[in-house]
ZAVO-297543 format. One line per field, with one value per residue (C-alpha): residue number from 1; residue in three letters; x, y, z. Coordinates in Angstrom, 1 decimal. Layout:
num	NUM|...
residuo	Ala|...
xx	X|...
yy	Y|...
zz	Z|...
This chain:
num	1|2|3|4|5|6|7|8|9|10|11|12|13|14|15|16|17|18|19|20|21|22|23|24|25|26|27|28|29|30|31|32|33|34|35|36|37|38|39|40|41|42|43|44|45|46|47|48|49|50|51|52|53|54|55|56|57|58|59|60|61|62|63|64|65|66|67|68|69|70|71|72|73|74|75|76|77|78|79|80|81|82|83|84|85|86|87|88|89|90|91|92|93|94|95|96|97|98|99
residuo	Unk|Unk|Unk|Unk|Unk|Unk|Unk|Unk|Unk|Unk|Unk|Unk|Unk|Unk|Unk|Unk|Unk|Unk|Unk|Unk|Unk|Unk|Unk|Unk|Unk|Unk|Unk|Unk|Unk|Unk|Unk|Unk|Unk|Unk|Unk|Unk|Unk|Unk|Unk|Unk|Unk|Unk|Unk|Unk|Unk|Unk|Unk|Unk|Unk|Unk|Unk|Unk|Unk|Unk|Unk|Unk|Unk|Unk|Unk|Unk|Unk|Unk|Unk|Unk|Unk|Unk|Unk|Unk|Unk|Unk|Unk|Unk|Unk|Unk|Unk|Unk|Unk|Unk|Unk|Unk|Unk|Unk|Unk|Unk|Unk|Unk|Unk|Unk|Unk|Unk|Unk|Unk|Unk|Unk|Unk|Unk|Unk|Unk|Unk
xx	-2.7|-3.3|-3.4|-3.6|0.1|1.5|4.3|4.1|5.9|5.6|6.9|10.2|9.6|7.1|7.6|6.2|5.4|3.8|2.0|0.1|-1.8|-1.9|0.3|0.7|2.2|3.2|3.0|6.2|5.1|1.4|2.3|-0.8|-1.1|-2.8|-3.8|-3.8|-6.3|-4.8|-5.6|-3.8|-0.8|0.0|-0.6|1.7|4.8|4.1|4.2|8.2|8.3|8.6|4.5|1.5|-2.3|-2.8|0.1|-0.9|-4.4|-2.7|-1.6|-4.5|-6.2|-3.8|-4.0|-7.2|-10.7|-11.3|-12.1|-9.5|-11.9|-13.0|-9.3|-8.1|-11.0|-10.4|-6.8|-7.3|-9.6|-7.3|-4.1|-6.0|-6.9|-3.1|-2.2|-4.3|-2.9|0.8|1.6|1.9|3.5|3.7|7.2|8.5|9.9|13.6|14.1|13.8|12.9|9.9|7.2
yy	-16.9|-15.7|-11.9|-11.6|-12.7|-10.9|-8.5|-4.7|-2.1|1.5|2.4|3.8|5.9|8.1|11.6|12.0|14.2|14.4|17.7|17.9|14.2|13.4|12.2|13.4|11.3|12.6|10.3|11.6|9.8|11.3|14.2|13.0|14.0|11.6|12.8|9.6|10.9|9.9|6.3|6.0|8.1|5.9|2.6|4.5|5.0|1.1|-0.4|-1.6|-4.3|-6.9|-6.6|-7.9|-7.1|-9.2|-7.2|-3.9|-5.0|-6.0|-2.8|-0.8|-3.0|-2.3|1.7|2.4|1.7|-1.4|-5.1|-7.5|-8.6|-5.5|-4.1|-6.9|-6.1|-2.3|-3.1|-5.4|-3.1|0.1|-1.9|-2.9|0.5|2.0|-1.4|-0.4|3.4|1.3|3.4|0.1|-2.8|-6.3|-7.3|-10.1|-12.8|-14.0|-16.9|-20.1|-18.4|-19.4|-17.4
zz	-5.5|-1.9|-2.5|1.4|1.3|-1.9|-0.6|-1.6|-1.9|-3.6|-6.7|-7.0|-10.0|-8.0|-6.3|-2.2|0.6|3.7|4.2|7.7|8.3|4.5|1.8|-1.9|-4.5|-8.1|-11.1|-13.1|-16.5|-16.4|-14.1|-11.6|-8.2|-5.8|-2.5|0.8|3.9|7.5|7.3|3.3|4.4|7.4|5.0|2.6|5.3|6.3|2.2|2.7|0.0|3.1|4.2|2.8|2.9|5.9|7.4|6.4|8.1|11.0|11.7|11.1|13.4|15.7|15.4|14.0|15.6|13.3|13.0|11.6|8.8|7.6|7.5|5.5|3.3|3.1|2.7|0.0|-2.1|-1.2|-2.8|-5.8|-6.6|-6.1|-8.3|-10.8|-11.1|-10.8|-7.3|-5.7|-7.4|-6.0|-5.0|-7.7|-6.1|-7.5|-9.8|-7.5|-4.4|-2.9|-1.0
């Protein structure tokens, strides 16, 4: 699998705000706060279900100070993490559809 194309989105089940230039997430089942700098909380707003990684990268290229590669790297790593802690599952694609 191309994880460069896997769509993302966040999960439903969790509790957010923006507070100044970051972005706090709860985790109602473990009652866990995670706290996203600048650069997480604008990823955050842009994880619609409908981009992927190289997506995501493409826009941080785009508004941050930062090669293509190494965004699609950092991006990659950054939605592995949030994976892991289930704050950002990948969209499941429907029976028969294709991707």
């Amino acid at each position: 699998m191309n994880t460069a194309s896997v769509l993302w989105q966040k999960n439903p089940a969790l509790a957010w705000r923006e507070i100044d230039n970051a972005t706090v997430i709860i985790s109602p089942n473990d009652s866990v706060m995670h706290e996203l700098n600048d650069t997480g909380s604008f990823l955050w707003k842009n994880i619609d279900g409908y981009k992927s990684a190289a997506d995501l990268a493409a826009l941080l290229a785009e508004n941050y100070e930062v090669a293509p590669d190494i965004a699609l790297a950092d991006i990659q790593s950054l939605l592995a993490e949030k994976s892991s802690r289930k704050l950002i599952p990948p969209v499941q694609a429907a029976v028969g559809e294709s991707r």
